[in-house]
N, C-alpha and C positions, 0 to 999 in steps of 0.2 A: 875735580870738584865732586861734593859730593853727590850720585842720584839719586837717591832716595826721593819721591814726590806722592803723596798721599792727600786726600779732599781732606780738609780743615773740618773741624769739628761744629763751626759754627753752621745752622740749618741755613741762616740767609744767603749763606752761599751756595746752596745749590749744590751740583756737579762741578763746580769750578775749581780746576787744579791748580793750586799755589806750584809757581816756580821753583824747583831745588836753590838752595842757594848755598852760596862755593865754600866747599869744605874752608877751613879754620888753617890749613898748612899755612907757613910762611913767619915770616919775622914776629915776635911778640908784639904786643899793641895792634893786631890787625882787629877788623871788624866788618862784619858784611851785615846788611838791611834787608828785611822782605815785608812790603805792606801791600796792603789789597782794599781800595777804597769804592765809595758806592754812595752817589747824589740820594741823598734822604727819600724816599720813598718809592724806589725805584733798589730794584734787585741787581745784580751785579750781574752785566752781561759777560764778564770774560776776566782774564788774569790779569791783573797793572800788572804793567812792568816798563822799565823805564827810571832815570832818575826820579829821586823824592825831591820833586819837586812842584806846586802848586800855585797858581796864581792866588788874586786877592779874591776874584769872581768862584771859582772852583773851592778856595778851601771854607768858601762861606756857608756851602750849602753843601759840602761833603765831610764824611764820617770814617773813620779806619773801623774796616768790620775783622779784618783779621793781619796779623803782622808777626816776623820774627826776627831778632835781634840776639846776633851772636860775634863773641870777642874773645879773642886769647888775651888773657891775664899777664900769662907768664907763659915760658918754653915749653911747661907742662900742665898748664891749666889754662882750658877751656870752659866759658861758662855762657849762656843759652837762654833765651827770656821769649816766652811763645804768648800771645793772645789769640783767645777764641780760636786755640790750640792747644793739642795733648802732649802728654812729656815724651810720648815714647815718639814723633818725629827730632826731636829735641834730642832726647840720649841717643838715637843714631846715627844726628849729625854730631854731635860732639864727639862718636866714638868713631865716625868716620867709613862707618859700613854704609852699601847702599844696595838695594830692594830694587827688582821692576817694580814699573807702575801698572795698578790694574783697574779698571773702570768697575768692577764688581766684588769679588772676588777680595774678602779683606784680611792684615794680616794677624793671628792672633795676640800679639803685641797690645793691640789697640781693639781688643773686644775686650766688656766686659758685661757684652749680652744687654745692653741697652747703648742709647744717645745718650751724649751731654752735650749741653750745649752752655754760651759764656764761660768757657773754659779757659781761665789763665795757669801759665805753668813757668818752672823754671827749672834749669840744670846747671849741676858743676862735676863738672871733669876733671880728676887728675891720675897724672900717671908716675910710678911707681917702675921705673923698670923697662919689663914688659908686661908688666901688670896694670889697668887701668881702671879706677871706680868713681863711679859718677852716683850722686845722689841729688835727687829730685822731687819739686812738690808740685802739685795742681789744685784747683778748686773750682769748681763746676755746680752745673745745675742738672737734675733728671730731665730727659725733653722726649724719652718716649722708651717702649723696649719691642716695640715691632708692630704684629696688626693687634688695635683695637679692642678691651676688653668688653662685654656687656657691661652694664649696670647692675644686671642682677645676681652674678655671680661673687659677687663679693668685693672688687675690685673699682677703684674710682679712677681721676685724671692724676696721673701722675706727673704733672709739669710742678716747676717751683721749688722741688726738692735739692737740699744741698751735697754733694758731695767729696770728700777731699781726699788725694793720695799721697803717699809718700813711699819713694820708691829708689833701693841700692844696687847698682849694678856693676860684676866684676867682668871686666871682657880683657881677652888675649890673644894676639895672635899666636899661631903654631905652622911657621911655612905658611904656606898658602889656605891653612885653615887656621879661620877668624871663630872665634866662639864668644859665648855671652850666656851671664845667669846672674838670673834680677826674679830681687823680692820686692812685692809690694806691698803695702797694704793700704785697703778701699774704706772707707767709712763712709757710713751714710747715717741722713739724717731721719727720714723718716720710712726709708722705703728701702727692700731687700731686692738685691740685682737689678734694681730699679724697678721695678712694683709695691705700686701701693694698696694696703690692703685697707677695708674699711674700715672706719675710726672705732667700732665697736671692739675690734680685735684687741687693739690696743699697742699696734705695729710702734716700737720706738727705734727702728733703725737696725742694721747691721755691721757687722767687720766682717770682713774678708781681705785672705791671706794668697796672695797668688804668687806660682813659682813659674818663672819662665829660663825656660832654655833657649838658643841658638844657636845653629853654627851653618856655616859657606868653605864652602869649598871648592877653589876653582882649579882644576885639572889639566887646565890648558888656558892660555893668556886671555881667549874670547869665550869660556866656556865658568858659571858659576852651578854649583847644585848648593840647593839651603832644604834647612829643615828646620823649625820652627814647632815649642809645645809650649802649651801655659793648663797648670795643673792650678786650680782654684777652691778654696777651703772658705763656706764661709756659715756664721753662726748668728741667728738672731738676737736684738737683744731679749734681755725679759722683759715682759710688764702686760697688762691686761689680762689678756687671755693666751696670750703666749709665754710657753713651761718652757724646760729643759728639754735637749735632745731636737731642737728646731736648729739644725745643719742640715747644711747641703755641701756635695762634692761636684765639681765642674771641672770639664776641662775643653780644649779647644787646639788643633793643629792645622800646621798646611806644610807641601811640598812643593818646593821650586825648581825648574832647571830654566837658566837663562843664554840666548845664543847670543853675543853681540857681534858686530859688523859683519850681518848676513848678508845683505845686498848694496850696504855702503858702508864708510868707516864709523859713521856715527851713528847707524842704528841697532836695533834689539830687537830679539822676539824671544817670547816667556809663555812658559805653562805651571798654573798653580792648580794645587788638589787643596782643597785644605774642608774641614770641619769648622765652623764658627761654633763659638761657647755653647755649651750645652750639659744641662745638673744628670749627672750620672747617678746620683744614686741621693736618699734625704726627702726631708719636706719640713711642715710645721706642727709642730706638738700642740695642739690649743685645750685646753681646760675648757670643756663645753658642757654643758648638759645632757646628761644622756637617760635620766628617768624622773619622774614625778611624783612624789606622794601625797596624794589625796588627804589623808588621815593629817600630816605636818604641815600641809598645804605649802612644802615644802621641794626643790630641787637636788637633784647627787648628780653629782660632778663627776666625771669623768676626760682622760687624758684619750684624743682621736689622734690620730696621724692624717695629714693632709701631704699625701704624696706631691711633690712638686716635678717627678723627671719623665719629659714627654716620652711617648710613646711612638713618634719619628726621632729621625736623626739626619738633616739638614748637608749635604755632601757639595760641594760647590768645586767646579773646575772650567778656566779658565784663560784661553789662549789670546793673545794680548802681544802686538806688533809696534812698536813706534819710531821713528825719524824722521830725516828731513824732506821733505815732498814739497815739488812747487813753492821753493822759495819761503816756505814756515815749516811748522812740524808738525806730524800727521799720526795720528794713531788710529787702532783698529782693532777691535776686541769680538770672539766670541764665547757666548758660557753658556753653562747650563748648572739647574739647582736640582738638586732632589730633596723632597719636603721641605721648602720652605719655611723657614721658622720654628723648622723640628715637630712642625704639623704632619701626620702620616696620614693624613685624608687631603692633603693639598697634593696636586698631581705635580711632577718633576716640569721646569719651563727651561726656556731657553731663549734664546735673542742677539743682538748684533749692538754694536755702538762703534760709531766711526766721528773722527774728530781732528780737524784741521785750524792750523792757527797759525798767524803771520803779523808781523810790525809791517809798518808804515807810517 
C-alpha cells in the first residue's frame, strides 16, 4: 500500500494525520475511501478510521472536514478526488510513490510559501508504457503565509483569497530509481504567494510557474534516498500602482534517507534536510511618487523597487521514527529550524513530538 501520510491542508484539523490509504494495485474497478469527521463545534481529536459508517444520532450532528476518494478506471487509469486536500498527496498516491511521514519538516511538493485552506482537488493518472502523467486541478482559499504582518507596513488580513492550480506530471521508473517532473501553475486572485498588499496599491493577483523535480532511490530492499526541488517563477499582475518588472524567483528543497524495518518489520526511521520556499531574487515595481512641484502643485512619478527576498534562509532538519508500539503505532520526531520564516533575527529552535495511537 501506498505510505505516503502528510497533515491535510485543512487548519480545523490541527496536527491530525490522515491515514495512507492503500495504494490502487489490483483488479480494474477497485476503489478505496478516506474521510475524517468531527461533531459541529468541537475539533477533531484524532484520525477516524474504521468503516463509513454512521448511525442516525452521530450523522445528525456530524460533518466530513476532510476525505479522499480514489479508483481505478481502467488497467491504466487511476483517478483521485481530495477535500480539504492538495493535489500533490493525490499525484503521489496515484503514481504510487511513498515519503516518510514527518511531524515538521515539510515536503517541497506542497510549499508554496503560504496556507490554503478549503482546498478541493482532483487527479488522473494514466500510463503509457513506462511512462506515466497525471494532470490535476485544485481551488482553495489564502489562510495565512506565516507570522503576522503589522498594519502599518503596508499589508492587511489576507484570509478569503481565491486560489486555483493546475498541474502535469510525468513520472518513471528506471530499476529502483523512481523519478518525477511536474509543472504547475498557481493563480491567485487577489494576493502574491499569498500576501496581501493594501488596496491602495492596486494588487490584482499573480501567476506563478513552478517546476518540480523528484527522484528515490533505493539501494537496498529496506534502504530509500530521495531528493526533492521545486524552482518557482512568479509575476504580478498589472494595475494600480503596480508596473512591469514585478517578479519574483523562488525555490525550495529537501533531502531524505529512509531506514525501514530497524527494530521490527514494520517500522521506519528518517532524516530530512530540506529548505522551505523562499524568493531568491525580485520584488515589486510600484509607480510611486517620488517629488513635488510646488509651482504645478503637481506630483512626478516615478518607478521604486520593493525588494521582496528575506535576508535569512530558514534550513529545517528532521529526524522522525515510527511503528508499532504497545498494541497502536507510535511515532517520535526531533528537529530543529534555523531562522524561522527566513527571519535572520529569529534565533535557530528546536523540540520534540511523540505520538501514540490505537483502536479499540
Amino acid at each position: 500500500g501506498g505510505g505516503l501520510q502528510s497533515a491535510p491542508d485543512d487548519p480545523r484539523l490541527g496536527q491530525t494525520l490522515l491515514n495512507p490509504i492503500e495504494s490502487l494495485a489490483g483488479e480494474a474497478g477497485s476503489i478505496s475511501l478516506g474521510f475524517s469527521f468531527d461533531r459541529r463545534g468541537r475539533r477533531a481529536a484524532g484520525p477516524w478510521q474504521g468503516k463509513l459508517r454512521l448511525g442516525r444520532a452521530d450523522a445528525e450532528v456530524s460533518r466530513v472536514l476532510a476525505g479522499r476518494v480514489a479508483a481505478r478506471l481502467a488497467p491504466e487509469t487511476n483517478i483521485a478526488f481530495g477535500f480539504a486536500q492538495g493535489t500533490d498527496g493525490l499525484i503521489a498516491q496515484v503514481q504510487g510513490h511513498s515519503e516518510p511521514a514527518f511531524f515538521v519538516v515539510r515536503s517541497p511538493a506542497d510549499d508554496f510559501g503560504f496556507t490554503r485552506a478549503a482546498e478541493n482537488s482532483v487527479a488522473l493518472r494514466q500510463q503509457f508504457g513506462r511512462l506515466g502523467l497525471t494532470v490535476s486541478g485544485a481551488r482553495a482559499r489564502v489562510a495565512g503565509t506565516g507570522p503576522t504582518a503589522f498594519a502599518g507596513n503596508g499589508f492587511q488580513s489576507r484570509s478569503g483569497q481565491e486560489v486555483t492550480r493546475f498541474s502535469v506530471s510525468a513520472d518513471r521508473q528506471f530499476g529502483e530509481l523512481a523519478t518525477a517532473l511536474t509543472a504547475s501553475w498557481l493563480a491567485e486572485n487577489r494576493t502574491m504567494l499569498g500576501a496581501r498588499l493594501h488596496d491602495a496599491f492596486g494588487l490584482r493577483g499573480a501567476d506563478s510557474l513552478f517546476i518540480d523535480a523528484r527522484a528515490a532511490w533505493s539501494p537496498a530492499p529496506d534502504w530509500q534516498l530521495a531528493a526533492a526541488w521545486r524552482q518557482g517563477f512568479t509575476r504580478a499582475r498589472l494595475g494600480g500602482q503596480i508596473s512591469n518588472g514585478s517578479r519574483l524567483t523562488s525555490n525550495a528543497w529537501s533531502l531524505d534517507v529512509e531506514r525501514r524495518s530497524l527494530f521490527a518489520p514494520d517500522d521506519s526511521i528518517a532524516l530530512r534536510l530540506s529548505q522551505p520556499l523562499r524568493v531568491g531574487s525580485g520584488g515589486l515595481a510600484l509607480n510611486l511618487p517620488v517629488a513635488w512641484d510646488y509651482d504645478t502643485l503637481s506630483a512626478t512619478n516615478a518607478i521604486s523597487t520593493l525588494s521582496l527576498s528575506p535576508s535569512g534562509r530558514e534550513l529545517d532538519a528532521e529526524l522522525a521514527w515510527r511503528g508499532p508500539l504497545w498494541g497502536g503505532l507510535a511515532s517520535a520526531s526531533l528537529f530543529w529550524r534555523k531562522n524561522p520564516g527566513h527571519v535572520a533575527a529569529i534565533p535557530a529552535d528546536a523540540g520534540a513530538a511523540i505520538s501514540w495511537k490505537t483502536q479499540f
